[in-house]
C-alpha positions in Angstrom: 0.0 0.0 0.0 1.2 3.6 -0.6 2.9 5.9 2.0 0.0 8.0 3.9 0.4 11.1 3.9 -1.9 15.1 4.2 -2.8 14.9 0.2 -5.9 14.0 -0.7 -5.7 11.9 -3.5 -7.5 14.0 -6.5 -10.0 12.6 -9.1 -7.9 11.5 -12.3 -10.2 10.9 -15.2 -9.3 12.1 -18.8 -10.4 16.0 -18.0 -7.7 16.1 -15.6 -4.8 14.8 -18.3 -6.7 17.2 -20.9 -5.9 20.3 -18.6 -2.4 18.9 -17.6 -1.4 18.9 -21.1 -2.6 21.9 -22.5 -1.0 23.4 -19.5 2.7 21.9 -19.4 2.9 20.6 -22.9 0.6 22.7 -25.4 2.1 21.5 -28.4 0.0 17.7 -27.6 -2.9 19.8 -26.4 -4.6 19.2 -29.7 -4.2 15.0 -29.3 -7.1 12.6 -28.5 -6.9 11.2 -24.4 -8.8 7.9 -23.5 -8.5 6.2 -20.4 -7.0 2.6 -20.3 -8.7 -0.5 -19.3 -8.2 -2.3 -17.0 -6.7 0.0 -14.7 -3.8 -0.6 -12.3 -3.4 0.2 -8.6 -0.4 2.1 -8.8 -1.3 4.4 -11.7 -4.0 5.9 -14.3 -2.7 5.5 -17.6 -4.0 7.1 -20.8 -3.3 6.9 -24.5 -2.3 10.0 -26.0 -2.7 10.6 -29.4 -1.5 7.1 -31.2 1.9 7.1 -30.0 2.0 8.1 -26.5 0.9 7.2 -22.8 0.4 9.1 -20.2 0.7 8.1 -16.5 -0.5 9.3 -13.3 0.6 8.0 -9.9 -2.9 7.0 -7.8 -1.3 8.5 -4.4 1.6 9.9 -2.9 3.6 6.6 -2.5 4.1 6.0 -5.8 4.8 9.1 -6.7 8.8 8.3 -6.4 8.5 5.8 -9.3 8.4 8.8 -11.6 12.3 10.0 -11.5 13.7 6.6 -10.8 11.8 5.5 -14.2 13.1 8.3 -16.0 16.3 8.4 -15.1 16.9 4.6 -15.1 15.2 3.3 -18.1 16.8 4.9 -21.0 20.0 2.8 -19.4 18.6 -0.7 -19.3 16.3 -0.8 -22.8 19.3 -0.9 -24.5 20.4 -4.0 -22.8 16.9 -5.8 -23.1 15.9 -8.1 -25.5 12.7 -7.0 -25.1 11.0 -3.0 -25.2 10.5 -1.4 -22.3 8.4 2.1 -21.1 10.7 5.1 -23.1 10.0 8.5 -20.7 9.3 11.2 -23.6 8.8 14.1 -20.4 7.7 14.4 -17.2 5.1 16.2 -15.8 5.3 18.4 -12.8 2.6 18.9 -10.4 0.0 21.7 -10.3 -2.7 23.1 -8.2 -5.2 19.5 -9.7 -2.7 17.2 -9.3 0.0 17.4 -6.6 2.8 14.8 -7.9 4.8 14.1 -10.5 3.6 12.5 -13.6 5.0 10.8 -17.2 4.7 10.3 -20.8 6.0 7.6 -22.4 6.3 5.9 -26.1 3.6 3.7 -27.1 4.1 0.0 -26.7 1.9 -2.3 -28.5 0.3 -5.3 -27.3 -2.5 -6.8 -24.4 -2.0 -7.6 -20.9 -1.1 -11.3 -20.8 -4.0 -13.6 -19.6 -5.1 -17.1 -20.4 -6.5 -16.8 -24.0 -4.1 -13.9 -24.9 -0.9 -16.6 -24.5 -0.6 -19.1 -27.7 2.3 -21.0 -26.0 2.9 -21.1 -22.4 6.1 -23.3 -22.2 7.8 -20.7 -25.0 6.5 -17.6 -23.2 8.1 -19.2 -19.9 11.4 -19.2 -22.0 11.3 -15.8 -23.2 10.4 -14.0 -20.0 12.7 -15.9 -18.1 15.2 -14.6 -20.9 14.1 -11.2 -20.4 14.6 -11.7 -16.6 18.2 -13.2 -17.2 19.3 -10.6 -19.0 18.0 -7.8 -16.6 20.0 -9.6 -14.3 23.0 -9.7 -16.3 23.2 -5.7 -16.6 25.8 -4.0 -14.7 24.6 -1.9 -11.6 25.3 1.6 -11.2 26.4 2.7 -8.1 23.6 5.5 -7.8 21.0 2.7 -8.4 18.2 2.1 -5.9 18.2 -0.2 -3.1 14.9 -1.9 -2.2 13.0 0.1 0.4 9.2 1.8 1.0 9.7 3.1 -2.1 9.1 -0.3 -4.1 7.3 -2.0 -1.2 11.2 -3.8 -0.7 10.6 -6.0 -3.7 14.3 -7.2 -4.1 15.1 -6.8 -0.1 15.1 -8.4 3.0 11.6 -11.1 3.4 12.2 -10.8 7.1 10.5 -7.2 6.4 7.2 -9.3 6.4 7.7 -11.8 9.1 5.4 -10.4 11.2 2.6 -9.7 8.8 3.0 -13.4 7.1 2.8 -14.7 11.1 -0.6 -12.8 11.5 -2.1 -14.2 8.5 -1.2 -17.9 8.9 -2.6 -17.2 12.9 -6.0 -16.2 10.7 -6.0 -18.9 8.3 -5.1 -21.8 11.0 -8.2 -24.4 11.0 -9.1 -23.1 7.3 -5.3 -24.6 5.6 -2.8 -26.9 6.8 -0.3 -24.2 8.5 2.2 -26.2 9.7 3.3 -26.5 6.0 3.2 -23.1 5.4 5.2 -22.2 8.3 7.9 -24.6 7.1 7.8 -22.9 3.4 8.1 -19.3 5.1 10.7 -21.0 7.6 13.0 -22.0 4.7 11.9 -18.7 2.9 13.7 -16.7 5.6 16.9 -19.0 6.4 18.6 -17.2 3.4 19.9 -14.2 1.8 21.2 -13.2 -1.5 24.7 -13.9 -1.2 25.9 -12.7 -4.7 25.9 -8.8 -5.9 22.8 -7.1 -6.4 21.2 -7.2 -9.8 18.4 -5.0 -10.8 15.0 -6.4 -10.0 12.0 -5.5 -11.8 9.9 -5.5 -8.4 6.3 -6.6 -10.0 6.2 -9.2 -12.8 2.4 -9.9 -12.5 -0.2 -10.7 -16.0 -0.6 -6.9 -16.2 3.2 -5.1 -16.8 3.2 -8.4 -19.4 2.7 -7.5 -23.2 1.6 -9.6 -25.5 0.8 -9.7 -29.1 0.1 -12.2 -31.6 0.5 -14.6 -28.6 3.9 -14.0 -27.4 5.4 -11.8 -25.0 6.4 -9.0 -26.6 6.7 -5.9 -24.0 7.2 -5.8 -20.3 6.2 -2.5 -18.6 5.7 -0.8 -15.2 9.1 -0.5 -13.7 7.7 1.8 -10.7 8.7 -1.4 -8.3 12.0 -1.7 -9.5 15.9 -2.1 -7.6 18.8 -3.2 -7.5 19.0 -6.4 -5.3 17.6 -9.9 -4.6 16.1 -11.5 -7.7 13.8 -13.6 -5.4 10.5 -11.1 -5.4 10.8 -11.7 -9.3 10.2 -15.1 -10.0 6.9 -15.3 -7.8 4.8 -15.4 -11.2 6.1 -19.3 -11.3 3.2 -20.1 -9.5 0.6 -17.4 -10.7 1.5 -17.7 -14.3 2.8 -20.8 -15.1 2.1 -24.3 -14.2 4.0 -28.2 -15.5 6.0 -28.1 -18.1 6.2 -23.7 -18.3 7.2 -23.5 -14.8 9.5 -25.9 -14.9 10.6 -24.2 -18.3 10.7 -21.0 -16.3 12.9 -21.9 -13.4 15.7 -23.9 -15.8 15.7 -21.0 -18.2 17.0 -18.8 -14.8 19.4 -21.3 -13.4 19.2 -19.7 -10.1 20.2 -21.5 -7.2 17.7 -23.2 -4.6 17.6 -21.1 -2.0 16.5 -18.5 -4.5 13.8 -20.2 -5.3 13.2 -20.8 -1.5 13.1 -17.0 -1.1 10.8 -16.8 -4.1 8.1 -19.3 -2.6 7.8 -17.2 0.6 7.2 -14.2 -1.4 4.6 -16.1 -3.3 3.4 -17.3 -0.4 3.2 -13.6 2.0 1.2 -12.1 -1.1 -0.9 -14.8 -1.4 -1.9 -15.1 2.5 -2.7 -11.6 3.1 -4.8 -11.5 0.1 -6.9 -14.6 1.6 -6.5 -13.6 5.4 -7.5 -10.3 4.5 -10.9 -11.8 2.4 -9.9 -9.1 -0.2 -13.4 -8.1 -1.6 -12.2 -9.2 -4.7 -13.3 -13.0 -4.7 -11.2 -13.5 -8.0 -8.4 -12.6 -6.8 -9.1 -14.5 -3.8 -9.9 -17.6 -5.2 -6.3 -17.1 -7.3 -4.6 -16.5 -4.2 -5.6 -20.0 -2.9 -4.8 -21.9 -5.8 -1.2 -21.0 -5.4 -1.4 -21.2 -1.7 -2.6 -25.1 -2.8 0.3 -25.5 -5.5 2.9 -23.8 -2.6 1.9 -26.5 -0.1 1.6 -29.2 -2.2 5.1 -29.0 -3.7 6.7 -28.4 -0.3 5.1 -31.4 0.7 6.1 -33.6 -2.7 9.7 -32.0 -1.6 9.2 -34.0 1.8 8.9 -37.1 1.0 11.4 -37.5 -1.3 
């Protein structure tokens, strides 16, 4: 969730961008605006024209993600084998909208879903691929370390002990616990011992691009860092299933205790979304199916 703070968060609809354009960048004033569907939680985004996007954070805590994108992602889509968001100008705030905001190139494609992807297992491969070579890119010194700013995606699990703790407390009579307490248990008993890589911070369905049914963008970088690769590699188990995830993982060649990492952040997203009884019964219902694919794998891992 975002950082609270005095600022009301305003209305953003397509009126608001309209003004904020003609305002700060005239010379787009006379471009068409439509909202984008779905959604997301951290921002409003909007097509501009037929070559642009425009983005507005939804509340103060995000509002941080707007330098560190433009400053940091003209250096890495170079070194990607895949497009990424390209900042065309930021936006500064005003007396309708009190933060930062951006517009970027135009990328093509759908957010990924279930009939949008023609062939999981060679999707698996090339986002793992993507990932790899994010990975592989030399960090700056001046790069971000995982903090509030990115909700410490790429940091230290401990962060979320006690909030993972509370939830299995919750969810104790309703799922077998004692498992899950031995996936967080193993989740914790390891750090990232090698230099830190950057991390995108939120691989989910929606920052993945897809057209013609392959992965062909990956956006939203708001979450990103430089760190632990673990917080990453969470969409094994909400994206992929068999022969993709297994895909997935080899493509990486991380080690274990990685992976270990990556199950307890699978695993603390998952809880508080289902301990919570999100109002969202989708997403709840989601949230259990990996819970059931976390615990059942640790237990296959048992009794070998």
């Amino acid at each position: 969730m975002p950082n609270n703070d005095n600022t009301a968060a305003p209305r953003i609809d397509a009126a608001l961008v309209r003004r904020l354009i003609a305002a700060q960048f005239p010379q787009w004033s006379d471009l068409p605006i439509k909202m984008v569907e779905p959604g997301g939680w951290d921002n409003r985004t909007f097509r501009l024209g037929d070559t642009m996007t425009v983005r507005l954070p939804s509340a103060a805590g995000y509002a941080a993600q707007v330098a560190k994108e433009h400053r940091w992602l003209p250096l890495l889509a170079p070194q990607l084998p895949l497009p990424i968001p390209r900042p065309l100008a930021q936006g500064a705030p005003d007396a309708d909208y009190p933060w930062p905001w951006s517009i970027y190139r135009w990328l093509d494609g759908e957010p990924a879903s279930d009939f949008r992807i023609g062939d999981f297992v060679g999707f698996a491969r090339a986002l793992a691929g993507f990932l790899a070579a994010l990975y592989r890119i030399d960090v700056d010194p001046d790069a971000p370390p995982p903090g509030a700013h990115n909700f410490h995606r790429g940091g230290d699990l401990n962060v979320y002990d006690r909030e993972t703790r509370a939830a299995l407390v919750t969810m104790k009579g309703r799922m077998d616990t004692i498992v899950a307490e031995e996936i967080w248990t193993d989740a914790l008993a390891s750090i990232w011992q090698r230099a830190p890589v950057w991390v995108h911070g939120d691989v989910s369905w929606g920052n993945l691009l897809v057209e013609h049914g392959k992965l062909c963008a990956v956006i939203d970088f708001g979450s990103s860092a430089v760190g632990d690769p673990a917080s990453d590699l969470v969409i094994a188990w909400t994206l992929f299933s068999g022969e993709s995830r297994e895909t997935f993982r080899n493509t990486l060649s991380l080690d274990d205790d990685t992976w270990a990492r990556a199950r307890g952040w699978a695993l603390w997203k998952a809880l508080i979304v289902v301990a919570g009884q999100d109002k969202n019964q989708r997403e709840v219902e989601k949230s259990r199916q990996v819970i059931d694919t976390l615990l059942d794998e640790h237990r296959a891992t048992r009794s070998i």
